[in-house]
Structures are given as C-alpha cells and as structure tokens.
C-alpha positions in Angstrom: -24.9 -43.8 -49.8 -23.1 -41.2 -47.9 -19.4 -41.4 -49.4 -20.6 -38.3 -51.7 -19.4 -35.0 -50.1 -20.4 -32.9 -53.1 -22.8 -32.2 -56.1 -20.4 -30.0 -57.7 -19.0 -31.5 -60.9 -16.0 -33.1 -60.9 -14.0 -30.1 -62.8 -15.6 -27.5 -61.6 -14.5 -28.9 -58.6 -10.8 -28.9 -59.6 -11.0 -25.7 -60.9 -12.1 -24.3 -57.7 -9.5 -26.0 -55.7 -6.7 -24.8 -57.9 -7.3 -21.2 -56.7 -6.8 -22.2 -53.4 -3.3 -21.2 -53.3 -2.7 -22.0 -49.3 -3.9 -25.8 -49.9 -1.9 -26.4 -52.2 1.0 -25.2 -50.6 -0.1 -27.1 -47.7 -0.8 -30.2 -49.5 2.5 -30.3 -51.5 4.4 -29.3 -47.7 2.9 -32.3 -46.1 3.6 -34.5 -48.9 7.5 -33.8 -48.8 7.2 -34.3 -44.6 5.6 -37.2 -44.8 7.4 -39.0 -47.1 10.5 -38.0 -46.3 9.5 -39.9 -42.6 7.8 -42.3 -44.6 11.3 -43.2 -46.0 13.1 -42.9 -42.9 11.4 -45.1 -40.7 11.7 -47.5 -43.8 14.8 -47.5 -44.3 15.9 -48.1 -40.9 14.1 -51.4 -40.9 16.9 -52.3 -43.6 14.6 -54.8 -45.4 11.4 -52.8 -45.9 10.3 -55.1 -48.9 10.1 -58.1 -46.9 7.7 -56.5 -44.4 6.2 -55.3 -47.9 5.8 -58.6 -49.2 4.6 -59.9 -45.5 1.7 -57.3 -45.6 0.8 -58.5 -48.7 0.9 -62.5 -47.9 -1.0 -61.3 -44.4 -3.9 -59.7 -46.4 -4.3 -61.9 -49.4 -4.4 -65.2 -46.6 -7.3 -63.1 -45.1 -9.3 -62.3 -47.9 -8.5 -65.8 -49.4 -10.0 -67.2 -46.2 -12.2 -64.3 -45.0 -15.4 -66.2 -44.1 -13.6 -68.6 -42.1 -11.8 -65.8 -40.0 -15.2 -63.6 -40.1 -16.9 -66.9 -38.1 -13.9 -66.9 -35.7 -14.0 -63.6 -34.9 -17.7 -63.8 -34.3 -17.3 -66.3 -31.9 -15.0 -65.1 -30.0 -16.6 -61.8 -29.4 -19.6 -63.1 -27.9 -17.4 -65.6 -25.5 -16.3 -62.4 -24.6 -19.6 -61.3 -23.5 -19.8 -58.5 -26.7 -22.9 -58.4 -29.4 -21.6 -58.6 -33.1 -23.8 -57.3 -36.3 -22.8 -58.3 -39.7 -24.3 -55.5 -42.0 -24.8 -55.9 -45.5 -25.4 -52.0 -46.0 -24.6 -48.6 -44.5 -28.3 -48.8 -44.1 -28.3 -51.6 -42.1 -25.3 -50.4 -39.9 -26.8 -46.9 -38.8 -29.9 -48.6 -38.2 -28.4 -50.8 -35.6 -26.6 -48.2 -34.3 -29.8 -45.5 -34.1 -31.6 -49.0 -32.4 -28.7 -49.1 -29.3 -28.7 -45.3 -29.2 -32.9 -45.4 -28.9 -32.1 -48.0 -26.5 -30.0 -46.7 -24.2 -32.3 -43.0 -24.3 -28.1 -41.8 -24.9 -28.6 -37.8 -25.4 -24.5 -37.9 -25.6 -22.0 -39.4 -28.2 -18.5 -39.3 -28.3 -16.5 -40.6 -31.2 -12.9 -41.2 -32.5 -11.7 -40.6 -36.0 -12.9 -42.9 -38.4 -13.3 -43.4 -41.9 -16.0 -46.6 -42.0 -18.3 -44.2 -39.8 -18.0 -41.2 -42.7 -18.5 -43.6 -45.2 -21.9 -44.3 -43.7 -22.5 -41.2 -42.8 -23.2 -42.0 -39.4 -23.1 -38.4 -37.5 -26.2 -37.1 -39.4 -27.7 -40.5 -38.2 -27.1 -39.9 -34.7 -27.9 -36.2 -34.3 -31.4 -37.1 -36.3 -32.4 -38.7 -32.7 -31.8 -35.8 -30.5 -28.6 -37.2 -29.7 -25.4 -34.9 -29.8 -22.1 -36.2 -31.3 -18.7 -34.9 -30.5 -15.9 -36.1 -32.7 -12.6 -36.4 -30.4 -9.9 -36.7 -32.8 -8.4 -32.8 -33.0 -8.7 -33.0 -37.0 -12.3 -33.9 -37.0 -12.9 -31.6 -34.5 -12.0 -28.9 -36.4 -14.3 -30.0 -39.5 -16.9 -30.9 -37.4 -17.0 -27.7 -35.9 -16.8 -25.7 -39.2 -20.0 -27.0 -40.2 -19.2 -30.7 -41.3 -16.7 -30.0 -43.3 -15.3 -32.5 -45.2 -12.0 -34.5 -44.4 -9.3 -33.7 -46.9 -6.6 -36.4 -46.1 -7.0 -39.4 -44.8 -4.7 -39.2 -41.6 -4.8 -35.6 -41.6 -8.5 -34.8 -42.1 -8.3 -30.7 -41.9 -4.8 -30.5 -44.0 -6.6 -28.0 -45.9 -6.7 -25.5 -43.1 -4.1 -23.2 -41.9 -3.9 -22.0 -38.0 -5.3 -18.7 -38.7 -8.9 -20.2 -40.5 -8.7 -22.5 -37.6 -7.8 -20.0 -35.4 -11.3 -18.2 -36.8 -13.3 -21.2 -36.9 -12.9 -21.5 -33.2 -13.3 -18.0 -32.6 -16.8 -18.2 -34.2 -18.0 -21.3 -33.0 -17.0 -22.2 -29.4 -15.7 -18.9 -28.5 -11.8 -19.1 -28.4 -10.0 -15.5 -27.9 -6.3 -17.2 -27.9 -3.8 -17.0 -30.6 -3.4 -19.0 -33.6 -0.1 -21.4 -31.6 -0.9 -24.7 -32.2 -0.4 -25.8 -28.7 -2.6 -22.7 -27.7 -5.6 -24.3 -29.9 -5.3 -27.9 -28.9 -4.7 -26.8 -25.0 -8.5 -25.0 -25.6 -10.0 -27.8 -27.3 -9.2 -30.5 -24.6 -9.9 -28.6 -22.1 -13.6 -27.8 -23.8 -14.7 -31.1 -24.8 -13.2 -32.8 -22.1 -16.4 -33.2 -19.7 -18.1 -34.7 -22.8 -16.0 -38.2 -22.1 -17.7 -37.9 -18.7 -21.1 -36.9 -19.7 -21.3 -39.8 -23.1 -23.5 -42.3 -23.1 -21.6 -44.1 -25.5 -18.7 -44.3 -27.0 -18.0 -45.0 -31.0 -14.9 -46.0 -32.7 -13.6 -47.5 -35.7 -11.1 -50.5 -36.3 -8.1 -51.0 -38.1 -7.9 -54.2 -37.6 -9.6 -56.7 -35.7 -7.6 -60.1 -34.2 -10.0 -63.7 -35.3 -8.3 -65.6 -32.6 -9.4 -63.3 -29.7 -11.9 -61.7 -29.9 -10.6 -58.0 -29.8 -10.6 -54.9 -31.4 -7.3 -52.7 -32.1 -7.3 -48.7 -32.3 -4.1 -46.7 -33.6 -4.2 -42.9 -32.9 -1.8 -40.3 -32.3 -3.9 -38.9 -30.0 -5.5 -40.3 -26.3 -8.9 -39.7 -27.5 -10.0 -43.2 -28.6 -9.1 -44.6 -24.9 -11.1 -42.1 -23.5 -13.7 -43.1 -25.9 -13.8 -46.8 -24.9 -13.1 -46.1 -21.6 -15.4 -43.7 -20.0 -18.6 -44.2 -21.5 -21.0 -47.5 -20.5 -21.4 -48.9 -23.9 -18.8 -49.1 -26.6 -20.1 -49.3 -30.2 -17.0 -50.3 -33.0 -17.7 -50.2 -36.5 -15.2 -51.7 -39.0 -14.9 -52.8 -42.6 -15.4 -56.5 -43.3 -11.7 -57.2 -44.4 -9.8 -55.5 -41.8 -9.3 -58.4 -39.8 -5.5 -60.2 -38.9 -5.6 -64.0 -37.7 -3.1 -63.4 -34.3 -1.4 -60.9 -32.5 1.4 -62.0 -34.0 0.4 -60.6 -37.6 -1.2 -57.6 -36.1 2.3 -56.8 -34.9 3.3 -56.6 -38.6 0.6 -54.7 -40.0 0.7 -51.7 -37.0 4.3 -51.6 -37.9 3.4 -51.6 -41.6 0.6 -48.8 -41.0 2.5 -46.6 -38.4 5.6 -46.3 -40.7 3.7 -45.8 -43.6 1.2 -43.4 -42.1 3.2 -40.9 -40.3 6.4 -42.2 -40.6 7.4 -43.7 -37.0 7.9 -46.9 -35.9 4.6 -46.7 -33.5 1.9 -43.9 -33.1 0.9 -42.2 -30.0 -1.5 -45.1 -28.9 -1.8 -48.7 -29.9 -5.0 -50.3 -28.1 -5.9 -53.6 -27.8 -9.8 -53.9 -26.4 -11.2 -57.4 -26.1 -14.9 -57.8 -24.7 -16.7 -55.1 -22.2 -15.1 -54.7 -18.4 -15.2 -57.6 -16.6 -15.6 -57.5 -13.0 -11.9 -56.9 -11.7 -11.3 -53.8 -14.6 -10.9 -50.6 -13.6 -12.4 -49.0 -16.2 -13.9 -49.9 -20.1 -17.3 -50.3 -21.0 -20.3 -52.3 -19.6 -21.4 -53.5 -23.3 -19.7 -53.8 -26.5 -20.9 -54.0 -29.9 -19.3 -54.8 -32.7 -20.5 -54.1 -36.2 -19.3 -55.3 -39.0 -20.1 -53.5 -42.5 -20.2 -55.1 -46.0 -21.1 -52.4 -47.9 -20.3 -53.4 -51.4 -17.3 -55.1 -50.2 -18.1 -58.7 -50.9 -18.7 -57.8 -54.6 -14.9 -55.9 -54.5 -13.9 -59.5 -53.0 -15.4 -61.7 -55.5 -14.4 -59.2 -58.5 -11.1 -58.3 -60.1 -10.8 -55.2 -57.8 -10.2 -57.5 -54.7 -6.9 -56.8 -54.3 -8.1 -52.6 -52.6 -9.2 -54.8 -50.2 -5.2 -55.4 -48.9 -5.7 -51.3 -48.2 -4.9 -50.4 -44.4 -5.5 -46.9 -44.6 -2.1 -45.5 -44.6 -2.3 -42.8 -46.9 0.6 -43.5 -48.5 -0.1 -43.3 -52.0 -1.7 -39.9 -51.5 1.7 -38.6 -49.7 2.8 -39.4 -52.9 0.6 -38.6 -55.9 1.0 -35.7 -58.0 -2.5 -35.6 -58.9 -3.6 -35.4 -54.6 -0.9 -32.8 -54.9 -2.2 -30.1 -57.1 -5.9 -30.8 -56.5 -6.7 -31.4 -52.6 -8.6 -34.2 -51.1 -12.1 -32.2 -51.8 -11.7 -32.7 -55.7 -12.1 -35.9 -55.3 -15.9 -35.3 -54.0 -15.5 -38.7 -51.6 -14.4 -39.2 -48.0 -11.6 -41.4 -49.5 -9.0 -39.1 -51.5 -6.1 -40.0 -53.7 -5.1 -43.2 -55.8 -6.9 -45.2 -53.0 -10.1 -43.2 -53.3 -9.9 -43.0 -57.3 -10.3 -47.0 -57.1 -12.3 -47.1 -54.2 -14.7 -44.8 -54.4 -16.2 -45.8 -57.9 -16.8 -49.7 -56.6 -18.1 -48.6 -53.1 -20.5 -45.5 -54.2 -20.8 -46.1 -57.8 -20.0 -44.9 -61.4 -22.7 -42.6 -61.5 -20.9 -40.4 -58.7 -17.0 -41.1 -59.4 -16.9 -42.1 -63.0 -14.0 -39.0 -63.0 -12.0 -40.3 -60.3 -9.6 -43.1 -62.4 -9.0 -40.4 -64.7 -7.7 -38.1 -61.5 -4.3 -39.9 -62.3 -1.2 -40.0 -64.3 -0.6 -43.5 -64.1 3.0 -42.4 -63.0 3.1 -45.8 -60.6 4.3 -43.9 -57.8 1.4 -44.8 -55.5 2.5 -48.8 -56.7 5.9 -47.9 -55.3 5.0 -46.9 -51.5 2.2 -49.0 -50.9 3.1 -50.7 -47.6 0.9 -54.3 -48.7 1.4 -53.9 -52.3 -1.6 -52.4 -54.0 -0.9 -52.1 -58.0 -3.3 -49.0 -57.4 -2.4 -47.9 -61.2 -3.7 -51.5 -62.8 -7.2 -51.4 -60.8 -7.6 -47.4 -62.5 -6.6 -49.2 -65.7 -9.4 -51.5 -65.4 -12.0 -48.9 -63.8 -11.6 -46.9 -67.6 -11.8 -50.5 -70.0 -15.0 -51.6 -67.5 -16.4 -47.9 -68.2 -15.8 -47.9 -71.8 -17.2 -52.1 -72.3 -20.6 -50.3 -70.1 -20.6 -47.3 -72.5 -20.0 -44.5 -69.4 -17.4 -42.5 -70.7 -18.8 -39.5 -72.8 -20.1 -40.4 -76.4 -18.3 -37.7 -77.4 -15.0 -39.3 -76.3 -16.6 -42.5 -77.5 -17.2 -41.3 -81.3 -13.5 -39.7 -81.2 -11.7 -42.6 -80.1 -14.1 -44.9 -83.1 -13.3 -42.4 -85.2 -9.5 -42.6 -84.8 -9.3 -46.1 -84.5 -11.0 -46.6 -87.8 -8.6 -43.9 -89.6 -5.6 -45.7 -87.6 -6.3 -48.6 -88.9 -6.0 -48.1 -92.6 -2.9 -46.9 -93.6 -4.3 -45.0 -97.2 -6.6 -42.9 -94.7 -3.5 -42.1 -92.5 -1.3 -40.9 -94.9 -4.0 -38.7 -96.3 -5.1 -37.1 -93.3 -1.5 -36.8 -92.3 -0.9 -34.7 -95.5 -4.0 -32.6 -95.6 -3.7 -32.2 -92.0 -0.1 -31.2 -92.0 -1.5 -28.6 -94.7 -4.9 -27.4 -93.1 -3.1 -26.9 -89.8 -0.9 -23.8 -90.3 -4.2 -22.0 -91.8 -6.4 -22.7 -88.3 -3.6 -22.6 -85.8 -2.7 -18.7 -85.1 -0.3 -18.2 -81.8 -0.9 -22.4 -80.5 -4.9 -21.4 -80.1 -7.6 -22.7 -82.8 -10.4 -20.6 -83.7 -12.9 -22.7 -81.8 -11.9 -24.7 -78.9 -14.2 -27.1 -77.5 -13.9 -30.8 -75.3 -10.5 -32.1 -74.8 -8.5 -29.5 -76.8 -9.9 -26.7 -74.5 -8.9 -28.4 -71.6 -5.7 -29.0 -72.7 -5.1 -25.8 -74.5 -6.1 -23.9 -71.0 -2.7 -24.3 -69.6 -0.3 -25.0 -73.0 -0.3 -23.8 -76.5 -0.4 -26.3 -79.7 2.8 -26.9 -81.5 2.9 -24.5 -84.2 3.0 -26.7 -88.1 5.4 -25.5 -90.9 2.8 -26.8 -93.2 3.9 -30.1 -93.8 3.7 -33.6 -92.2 6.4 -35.9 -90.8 5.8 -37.9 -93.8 6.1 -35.9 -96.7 9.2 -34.3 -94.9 11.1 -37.1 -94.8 10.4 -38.8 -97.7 11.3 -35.5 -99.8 14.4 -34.4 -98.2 16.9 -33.4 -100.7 20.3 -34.1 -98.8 22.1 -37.2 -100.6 23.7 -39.9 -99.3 27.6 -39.1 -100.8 29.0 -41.9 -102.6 25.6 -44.0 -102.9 23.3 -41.5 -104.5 20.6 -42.8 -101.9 18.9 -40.3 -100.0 19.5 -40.6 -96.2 16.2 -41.5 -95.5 16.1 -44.3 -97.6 19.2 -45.0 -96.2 17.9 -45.0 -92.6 15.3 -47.3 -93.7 17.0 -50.1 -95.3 20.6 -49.9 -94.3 20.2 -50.1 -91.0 20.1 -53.6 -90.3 23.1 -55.4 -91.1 22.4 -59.5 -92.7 26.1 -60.3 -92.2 26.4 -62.0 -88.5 30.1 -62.4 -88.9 30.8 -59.0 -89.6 31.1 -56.3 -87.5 30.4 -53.1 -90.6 27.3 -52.0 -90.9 26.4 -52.3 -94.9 25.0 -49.8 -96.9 
C-alpha cells in the first residue's frame, strides 16, 4: 500500500530527525500554540467532558451499527442523483478513480487536503494517465511542490518547514522573487494556481464526515479551497474512510464542534460545507456528477478486532499536539502519512507489522494523548496491545525475545536472583569505568547514547542491607530487621507501633 513514505529504518530515521534543530523547535512551538487554544476553546464550553463523552456515544452508535448507516447513506446518494463505490482496497479505489478520470479524457485535477487520498496514494495514480494534479490546500501545496514531500502533521502538513525553505522552494520551482512574509507567499500562490479551478476537469476531496440520513458530504477547511474544488469543476469525486459517517445533522453539529476545537482550537474553522448530490437545475454553481467512494481498506478487520475503538478517530490531531514522543522526533520518523499516537496504532493495522512494527514503541505510555482526545481514544491501551500481539506472533527481535526469557526465568527463582544480584553487584564496578561498559551493544547502547550507567560501590542492595552494622538501641535488633518485622502493628486497639 501507499501509507509508507520511507525505506529508511525506523532509527536511522529518528536519528536523522533529531539533527534537525529548526523542526524541532517548530514542532515543540506548535505544540504549546495549539494546545494552549486547544484548551481555551474547551474550557469556554464549560463542560468539555460531556461533549467528550457525546463524541464518544456518537462514534461507538456508528460503528456499532455501521452497516445499517453505510446502506442509508448509499441510498440516499443515489436519490440524489450521485454514483457511490464501496472499495474494499486502495487498489480498488484508485482504480475507480483512474476509470472516471479515463472517462472524462480530464487532463486537469484539482484536489483539497486529504488524508484518505495519501493513504492510497492517489496523486501518483492520477499523474500516471497524463493527467496533472494540483493540491489546493496551502500546506500541501508547499509539499507537493517540493517534490512530494511528505506531510509532517496532520492539520499542518509542512510544520517542518520554516518561511525561508519555503520561501526557496518557491523560488526554485514556480519562480517566486518575493520575500519570505507569509501573506507575501500565500498572496503568490493563489494568485498562481488560481486559473487551475477554472481549467479542472474534476474536482477531488476527502470527507470528514458523511450524514446517513441525507445523502451529503461535509468538508472542514481553514481555507476556501475545497469550495472551489466542488464548485468549479463538472465532476466531483469524494473519497472517505468507511467509519466517518454521523446519522443527522444534528450529530454532525457535535462532532465539527468536537474536531474544530480540538484541531485548531476555535469554535468553527474557516469553512464548514455541506454538499448533497451534483447541481440541480436551479444551482448556481456545483458539479454536474458526483461520486462518492467509499474505502475499506483494512478497516472492517480494525472493526471486527480489538483495535475498533481508532475507528472513533476524527482526525484532530490532538494527541500529537500533545505527545512528547511527536515532540522530539517530527512527523517523518514515523515513516507513515499518519504521525503521532494516532499513527503509532494506526499505521501498523492499516499497512502492516512488517512496515511499523517500531511505531507502538514511538511512545512513553505517558497517557497524555488519552487525556485530550476529543471522542475518547485510550490511544496508550491499543499500543499496549500492538507489543503483547507482536510478541504472541514472535515480531519483536529474538534478541529482545531471548533477553526478556532469559530474565523471566532468573526472576522467577529467587536462589538465582540472589546470586546474580551478588556476583553482579561484584562483577559491575570491574566492567563499568566512567557509566560506559567496555562493549556496548543492543538496548544498552541505545540507552547509554544519551545517559551514563549508575556507577556500583561493589555491592548489591541485598547484601547492604542485610549487613548493616547500625543497631537498633535498646533491642539489640538491627534496623533492618527491624524494618522488616516491626513494621506492622497486630494490636488494633492500640495506637503504638510495637517493636
């Protein structure tokens, strides 16, 4: 599939990332913004659980009852007069889509941001047929442009990138002799792909969520680009994941509010669109023929697992505004379109263990991303249960598997304990010299890269505390023995403790 963005290990990857000093910066400075708004625009709601806990009742009714309001949906779009495919595959989907596009001789797409189109990998699909592709949204612009660039974030695909490389990018690509202002940039970029709304043939956009009991489509953007998308162009091709679906407007009110708040930390977005059907007679503008496709992907095994509850994910990005992990390594790391917590779940069911067998371990299991998640996600649990499933199907490395056998069976006898505790406790002063060991290989030369090892006096916990020589005065006892057995006081009526 097309969710891999990389062939580059996993560390090598990290390691790489982690000399980028100006992401990180500009990773940990977004964070802070946008969770500081995030927080904000929550707490003025006054009771932001509740809307929490109606996310969550939203989502789990859907995927409880998903085939039922898949078959509404359906209907409904074609009373509307548009086309729906279900697709089991990403292969499926892009072939439906190249089908229209041969169709239609289109030599001109234009396309809004979207994350179920980069998870297919729909652009190289598209420009495979003589067909050119303009992504719309500023962010994916800017990758696009820079030679398909990965997205980093994702709400803010080109977070990575500071004015002046975009600034350069633009210079060497589309010829832009401005400054590096912001409002400069955009101003040029408008103003150059504007003509393509004009000239498209068609039109693609994803879906955040789609309403069963009409029929129609919903687009949130901060910018106007998705309008112009659906707008301009005769035919109108949306693409969304399987589970992003709300039964009335009425719930679809909740989850924008939920998503907008969550996501950039207002109480709306620039645009909230509503698209039922092609144009009908009377419109003044929309497109002449809509199609909407609908992607399983792997999702229907996520539904019937116990990894169904990442299907309640609406794409907020929350938990990466939040995780230290995203923080210090950058969306790239995580060699998948989807970054962060969500990714490091995600990413593993959806493209396999082969490719993101790293990604649970990308985590701290601080519970932070738990915390923020606007519909409840316990995003730490489900990369819990992505490292037992890799260990029960023997992925993990054997030699972390023969380490972790080999403690266990020294853990579990207590003679063998003690005895490596004392030789160890021993052996240790003689091979640690200034917290390095002679020879450092696996896990201890990962860890020793950034911290030295605690430096032994030559004896263990044990020993030390059985041997201390410091009485206990007016017993004869020695405090540790003490500590140990006249602690607990068998007297419920009294309030001393006994020696």
């Amino acid at each position: 599939m097309s969710m891999k963005t990389s062939d580059v290990i996993f560390k090598q990857r990290i390691k790489d990332q982690m000399q980028d000093g100006f992401m990180r910066k500009s990773v940990a400075n977004a964070q802070e913004r946008m969770f500081t708004n995030r927080q904000l625009a929550a707490d003025k709601l006054g009771n932001w659980d509740e809307w929490r806990d109606n996310g969550m009742a939203i989502r789990n009714h859907v995927l409880d009852n998903l085939d039922y309001y898949l078959h509404q949906l359906s209907e409904n779009v074609q009373k509307t007069g548009g086309h729906v495919f279900f697709a089991q595959t990403a292969q499926e989907a892009t072939d439906y889509i190249e089908n229209i596009i041969k169709q239609k001789d289109a030599k001109k797409v234009v396309k809004s941001k979207s994350m179920v189109t980069e998870e297919i990998g729909l652009n190289a699909v598209i420009q495979r047929n003589n067909c050119e592709v303009i992504e719309t949204d500023l962010g994916e612009y800017i990758l696009q442009v820079d030679d398909c660039d990965p997205p980093s974030h994702i709400v803010v695909p080109a977070l990575h990138k500071n004015r002046e490389q975009i600034r350069g990018v633009f210079e060497d690509k589309i010829g832009y002799q401005g400054s590096s202002d912001p409002e400069e940039m955009t101003r040029f970029v408008r103003e150059h792909i504007r003509h393509d709304f004009v000239e498209a043939d068609i039109g693609i956009t994803g879906c955040n969520f789609a309403v069963a009991e009409s029929g129609s489509i919903s687009l949130v953007t901060n910018e106007g680009n998705a309008r112009l998308a659906t707008s301009l162009p005769k035919t109108h091709i949306a693409v969304m994941g399987m589970e992003r679906i709300v039964p009335t407007f009425e719930e679809l009110d909740i989850m924008v509010s939920l998503l907008c708040r969550s996501a950039v930390g207002l109480p709306l977005t620039g645009y909230v669109t509503a698209i039922t059907g092609p144009r009908e007679a009377n419109d003044m503008d929309g497109a002449e023929e809509f199609h909407l496709v609908i992607l399983d992907n792997g999702r229907s095994d996520i539904l019937a697992s116990e990894f169904k509850d990442i299907l309640r994910c609406i794409r907020c990005a929350a938990c990466v505004n939040t995780c230290p992990a995203y923080r210090h390594i950058g969306g790239q790391s995580y060699g998948s379109i989807y970054s962060g917590p969500i990714g490091a779940v995600l990413s593993p069911l959806l493209g396999g263990y082969d490719d993101f067998q790293d990604l649970p371990y990308a985590c701290s299991l601080c519970q932070a991303c738990n915390d923020v998640c606007p519909v409840k996600i316990p995003l730490s649990d489900l990369l819990l249960k992505h490292r037992e499933k890799m260990v029960i199907k023997k992925i993990t490395p054997l030699a972390e598997r023969l380490t972790v056998s080999a403690f266990n069976y020294l853990n579990s006898s207590p003679k063998l304990w003690n005895m490596s505790m004392k030789i160890g406790g021993k052996v240790a002063p003689k091979v640690i010299k200034n917290g390095k060991l002679p020879i450092n290989v696996g896990a201890v030369a990962e860890w020793t890269e950034a911290r030295d090892l605690p430096q032994p006096d030559g004896e263990s916990f044990r020993s030390w505390f059985a041997n201390r020589d410091t009485a206990d005065v007016g017993t004869g006892k020695k405090q540790g023995q003490a500590a140990v057995t006249g602690i607990v006081n068998p007297n419920p009526n009294s309030n001393k403790v006994e020696k």
